[in-house]
C-alpha positions in Angstrom: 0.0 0.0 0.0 3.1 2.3 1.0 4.4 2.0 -2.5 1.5 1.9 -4.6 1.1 5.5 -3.2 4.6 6.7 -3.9 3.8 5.0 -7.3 0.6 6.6 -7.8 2.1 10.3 -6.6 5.2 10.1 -7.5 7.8 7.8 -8.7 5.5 6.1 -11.9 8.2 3.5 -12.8 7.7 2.0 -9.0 4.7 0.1 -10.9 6.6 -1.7 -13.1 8.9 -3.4 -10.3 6.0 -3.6 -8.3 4.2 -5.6 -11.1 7.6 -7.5 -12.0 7.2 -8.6 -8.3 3.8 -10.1 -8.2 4.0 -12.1 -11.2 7.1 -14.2 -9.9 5.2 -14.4 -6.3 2.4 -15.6 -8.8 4.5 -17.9 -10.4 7.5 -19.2 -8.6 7.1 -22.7 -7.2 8.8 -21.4 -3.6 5.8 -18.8 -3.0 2.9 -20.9 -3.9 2.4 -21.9 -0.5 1.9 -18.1 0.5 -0.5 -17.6 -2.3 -2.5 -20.6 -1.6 -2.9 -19.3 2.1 -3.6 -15.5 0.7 -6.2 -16.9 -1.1 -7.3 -18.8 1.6 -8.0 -15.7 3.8 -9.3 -13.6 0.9 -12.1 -16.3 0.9 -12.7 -16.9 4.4 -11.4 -20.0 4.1 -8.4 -20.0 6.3 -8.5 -20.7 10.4 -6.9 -17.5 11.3 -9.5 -15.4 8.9 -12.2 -17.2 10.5 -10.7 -16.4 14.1 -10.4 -12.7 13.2 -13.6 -12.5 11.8 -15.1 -13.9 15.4 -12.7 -11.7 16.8 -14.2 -8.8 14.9 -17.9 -9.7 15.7 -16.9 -9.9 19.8 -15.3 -6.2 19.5 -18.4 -5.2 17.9 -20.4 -6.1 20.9 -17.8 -4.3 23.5 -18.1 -1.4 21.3 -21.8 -1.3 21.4 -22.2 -1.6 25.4 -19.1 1.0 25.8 -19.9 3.3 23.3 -17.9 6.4 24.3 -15.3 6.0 26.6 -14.5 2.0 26.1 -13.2 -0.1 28.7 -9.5 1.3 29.5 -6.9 -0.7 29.7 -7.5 -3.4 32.8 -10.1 -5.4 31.4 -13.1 -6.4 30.0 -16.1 -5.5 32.7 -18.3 -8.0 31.7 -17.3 -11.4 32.1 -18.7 -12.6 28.3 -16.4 -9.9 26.7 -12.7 -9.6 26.4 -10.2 -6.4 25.2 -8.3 -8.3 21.9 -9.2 -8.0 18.9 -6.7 -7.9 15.1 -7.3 -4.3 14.5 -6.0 -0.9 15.7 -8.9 0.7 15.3 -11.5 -1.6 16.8 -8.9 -2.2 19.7 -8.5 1.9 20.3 -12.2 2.1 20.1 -12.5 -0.6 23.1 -10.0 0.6 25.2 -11.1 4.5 24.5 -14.2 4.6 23.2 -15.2 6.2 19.9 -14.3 9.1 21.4 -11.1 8.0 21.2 -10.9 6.6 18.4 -12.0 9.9 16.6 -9.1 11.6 17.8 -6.8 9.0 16.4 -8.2 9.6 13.3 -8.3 13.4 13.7 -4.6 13.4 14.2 -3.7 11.1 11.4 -6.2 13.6 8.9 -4.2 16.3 9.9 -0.9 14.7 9.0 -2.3 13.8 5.8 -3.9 17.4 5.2 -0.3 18.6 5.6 1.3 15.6 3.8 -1.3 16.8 0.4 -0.6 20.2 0.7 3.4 20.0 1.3 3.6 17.4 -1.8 4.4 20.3 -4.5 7.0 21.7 -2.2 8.6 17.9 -1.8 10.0 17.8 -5.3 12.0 21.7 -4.9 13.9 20.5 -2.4 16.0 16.5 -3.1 17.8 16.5 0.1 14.7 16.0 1.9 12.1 14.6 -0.6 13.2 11.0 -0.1 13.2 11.0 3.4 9.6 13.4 3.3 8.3 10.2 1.2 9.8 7.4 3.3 8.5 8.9 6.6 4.7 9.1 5.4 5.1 5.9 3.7 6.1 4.2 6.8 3.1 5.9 8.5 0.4 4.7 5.7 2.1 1.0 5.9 1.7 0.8 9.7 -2.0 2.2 9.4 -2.6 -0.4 6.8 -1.3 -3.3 8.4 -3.8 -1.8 11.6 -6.4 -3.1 10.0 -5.0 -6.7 10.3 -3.1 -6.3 13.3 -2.8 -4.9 17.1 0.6 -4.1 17.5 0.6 -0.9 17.1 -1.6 0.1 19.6 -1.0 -2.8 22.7 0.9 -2.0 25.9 2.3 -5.5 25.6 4.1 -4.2 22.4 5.2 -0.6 23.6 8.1 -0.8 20.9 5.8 -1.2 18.2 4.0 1.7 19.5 6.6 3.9 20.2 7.8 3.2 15.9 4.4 4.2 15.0 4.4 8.0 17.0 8.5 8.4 16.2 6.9 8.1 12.6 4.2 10.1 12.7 6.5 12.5 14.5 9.3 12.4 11.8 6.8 12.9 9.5 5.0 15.7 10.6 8.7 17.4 11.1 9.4 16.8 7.2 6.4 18.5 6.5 7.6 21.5 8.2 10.6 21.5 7.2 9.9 21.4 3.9 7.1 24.6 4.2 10.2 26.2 5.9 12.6 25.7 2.8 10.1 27.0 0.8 9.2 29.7 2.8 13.0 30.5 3.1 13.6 30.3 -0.8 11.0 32.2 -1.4 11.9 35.0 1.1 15.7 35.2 -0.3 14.4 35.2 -4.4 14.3 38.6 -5.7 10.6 38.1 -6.4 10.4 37.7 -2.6 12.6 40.6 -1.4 10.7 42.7 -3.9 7.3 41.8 -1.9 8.8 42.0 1.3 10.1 45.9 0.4 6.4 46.6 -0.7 5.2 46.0 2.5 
């Protein structure tokens, strides 16, 4: 998902490897174990799918008796419910409720907001464009792989956690650092001395 974005925005060729790379997967008789069991899951098929859909369903049900404010972080209150679940954002809405939840999501639209609007600035400045890219690409892999997995928000895994906000944090830093060169450049080009004098 990380690279199909940086694909899609901005490096075109990436496709083309990215393409090259699922066709041996497809092929090659070492990875067809893998896509058997991809398969597998896509259908329903597999034991671990069928876990994570119960899984899903039982967070459902917490989620609809603790609407708000979820559970915290001890334990389930009721003894036919349990905190655990495959996915950051059904977990976050257990533990914190959807109130919680929704500021997750507020933060990470604001990141992106800023990440949209700091992408024409990315390509006037290649000493920091790479490192601009790979910082919000880490951040939309982790989100992705949310939906399948825990780790990134579970205080048995504070590492994992801790990866995801140095990430977002990184991030968020490129993005101001890049409105900062171009505010700079702009500022030190006649075009922008001759604006700043007409104030």
């Amino acid at each position: 998902m990380a690279l199909g974005v940086i694909a899609t925005l901005r490096y075109r060729k990436l496709w083309w490897l990215m393409f090259t790379i699922f066709l041996l997967v497809a092929v090659l008789p070492q990875t067809q174990s893998y896509v058997r069991h991809f398969i597998e899951g896509v259908r329903g098929e597999d034991l671990a799918t069928q876990m994570r859909f119960g899984e899903y369903k039982d967070a459902l049900i917490l989620i609809s008796r603790y609407p708000w404010l979820g559970v915290g972080f001890a334990g389930a209150p009721d003894i036919d419910t349990y905190i655990g679940v495959a996915n950051v954002y059904l977990i976050i809405a257990e533990q914190t409720g959807l109130i919680g939840l929704a500021s997750f999501l507020l933060v990470i639209a604001v990141l992106f907001i800023r990440f949209w609007r700091a992408r024409p600035l990315a390509a006037a400045c290649p000493s920091l464009e790479p490192l601009w890219w790979g910082f919000h690409a880490g951040v939309i892999g982790a989100l992705t792989g949310g939906i399948f997995d825990h780790y990134f928000f579970n205080l048995d895994f504070p590492h994992s956690a801790t990866l995801f906000w140095l990430l977002v944090g990184l991030a968020a830093v490129a993005d101001r650092m890049l409105e900062h060169h171009h505010t700079l450049h702009h500022t030190q080009s006649p075009a922008g001395r001759l604006s700043g004098e007409s104030f």
